[in-house]
C-alpha positions as CSV (number, residue, x, y, z in Angstrom):
1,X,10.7,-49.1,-29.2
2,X,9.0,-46.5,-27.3
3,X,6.5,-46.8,-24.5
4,X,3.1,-45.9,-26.3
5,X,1.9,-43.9,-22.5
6,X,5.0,-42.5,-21.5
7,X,6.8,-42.4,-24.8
8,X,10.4,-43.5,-22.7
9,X,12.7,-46.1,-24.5
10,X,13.3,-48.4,-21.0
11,X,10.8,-51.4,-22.2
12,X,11.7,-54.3,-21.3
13,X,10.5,-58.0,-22.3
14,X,7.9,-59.4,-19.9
15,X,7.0,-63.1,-22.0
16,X,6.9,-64.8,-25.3
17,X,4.4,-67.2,-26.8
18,X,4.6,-70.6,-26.2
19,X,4.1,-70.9,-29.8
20,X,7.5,-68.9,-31.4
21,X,6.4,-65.5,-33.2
22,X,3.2,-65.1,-32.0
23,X,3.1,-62.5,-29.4
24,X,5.4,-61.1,-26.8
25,X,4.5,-58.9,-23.4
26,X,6.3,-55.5,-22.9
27,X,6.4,-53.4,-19.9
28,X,7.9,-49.6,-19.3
29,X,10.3,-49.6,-16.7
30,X,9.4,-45.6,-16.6
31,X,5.8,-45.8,-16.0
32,X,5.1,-49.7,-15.8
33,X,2.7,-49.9,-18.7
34,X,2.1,-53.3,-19.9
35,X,0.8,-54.5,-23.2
36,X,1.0,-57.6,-25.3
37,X,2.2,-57.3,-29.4
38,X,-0.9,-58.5,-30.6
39,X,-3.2,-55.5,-29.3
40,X,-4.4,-52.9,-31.7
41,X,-2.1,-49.9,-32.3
42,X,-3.8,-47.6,-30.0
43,X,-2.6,-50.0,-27.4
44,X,1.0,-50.3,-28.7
45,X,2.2,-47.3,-30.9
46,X,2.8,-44.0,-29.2
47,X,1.9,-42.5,-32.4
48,X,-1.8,-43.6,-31.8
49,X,-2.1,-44.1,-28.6
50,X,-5.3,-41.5,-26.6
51,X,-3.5,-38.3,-25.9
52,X,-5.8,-37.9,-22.9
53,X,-3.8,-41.1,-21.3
54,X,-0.6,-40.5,-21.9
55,X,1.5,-39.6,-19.0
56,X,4.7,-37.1,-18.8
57,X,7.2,-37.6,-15.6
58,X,5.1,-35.3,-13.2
59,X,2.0,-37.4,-13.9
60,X,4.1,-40.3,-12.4
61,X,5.9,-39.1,-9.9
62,X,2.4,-37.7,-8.7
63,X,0.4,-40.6,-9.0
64,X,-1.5,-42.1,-6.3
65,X,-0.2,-45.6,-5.0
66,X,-1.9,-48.2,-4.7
67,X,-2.8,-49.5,-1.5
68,X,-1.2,-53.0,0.1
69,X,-3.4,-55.6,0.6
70,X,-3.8,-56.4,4.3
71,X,-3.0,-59.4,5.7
72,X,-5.1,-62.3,6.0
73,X,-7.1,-62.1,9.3
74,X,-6.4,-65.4,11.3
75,X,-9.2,-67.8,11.0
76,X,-11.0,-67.2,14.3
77,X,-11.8,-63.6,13.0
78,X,-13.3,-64.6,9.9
């Protein structure tokens, strides 16, 4: 299996169905896209997934992080 954004072969399994055999959740360890089995193949082939979204090692190592959520303000300063 390869990633369908990354194309690397790191994928690990996230969850199962509670019903057996219905879906599963996969995630890239390379560039931690996520998708469930059961979306449409643009979503989970690398074949067919949007060329403008797929991502090559220098994409990832230069994107942007996401900022931390700040802690809660006590409740007097809310």
């Amino acid at each position: 299996m390869l990633c369908p954004r990354c194309g690397d072969q790191h994928i690990e399994l996230m969850a199962t169905s509670p019903v057996a055999d219905v879906w599963t959740v996969h995630q890239c360890q390379r560039c931690l896209y996520t998708w469930r089995s059961t979306e449409p193949l643009r979503r989970t082939s690398r074949e067919h997934y949007p060329q403008a979204f797929r991502m090559t090692q220098q994409d990832i190592d230069n994107a942007p992080q996401v900022p931390a959520i700040p802690p809660l303000l006590p409740e007097d300063e809310r």
